[in-house]
C-alpha positions, 0 to 999 in steps of 0.5 A: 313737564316737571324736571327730575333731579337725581338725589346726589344733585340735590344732596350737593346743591342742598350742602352749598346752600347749607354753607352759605358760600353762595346765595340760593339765586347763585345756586338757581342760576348755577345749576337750573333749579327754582330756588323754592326747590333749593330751598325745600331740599336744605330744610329736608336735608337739615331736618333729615340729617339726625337719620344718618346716624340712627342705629335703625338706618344701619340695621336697614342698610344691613337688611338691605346688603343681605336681601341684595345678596340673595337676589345676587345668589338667585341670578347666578343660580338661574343663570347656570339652569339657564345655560343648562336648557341652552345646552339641553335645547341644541342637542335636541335639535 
């Protein structure tokens, strides 16, 4: 069974491998990963790096906050026409 690292894990053990403070045995042993994978996620965070400072990541994060926003708005309205047929329902009993 494959194990499923979670992104800020691999961010921290990428960012220790990157300084270089520690060998990447060091970090295989400290934190159970192989260190082929310890490896791959420093070359991607390093390839990966320019990306956090592109414009079209900011407008991606912005379109992303506005569709969140929305669906945010769309709960609440559900949740209040849920109510009401909760209300509706028991003075029909």
């Amino acid at each position: 069974m494959r194990k499923k690292f979670e992104a800020p894990l691999k961010a921290k053990v990428a960012i220790e491998a990157l300084r270089g403070e520690k060998t990447i045995a060091e970090l295989s042993s400290e934190y159970g990963v192989h260190p082929n994978q310890i490896s791959k996620w420093k070359q991607d965070l390093f390839l990966g790096a320019a990306e956090v400072f592109t414009k079209e990541n900011k407008d991606k994060a912005n379109l992303m906050e506005e569709e969140k926003d929305k669906l945010f708005k769309n709960i609440g309205k559900l949740q209040v026409e849920n109510d009401w047929l909760k209300k509706k329902l028991d003075i029909l009993r």
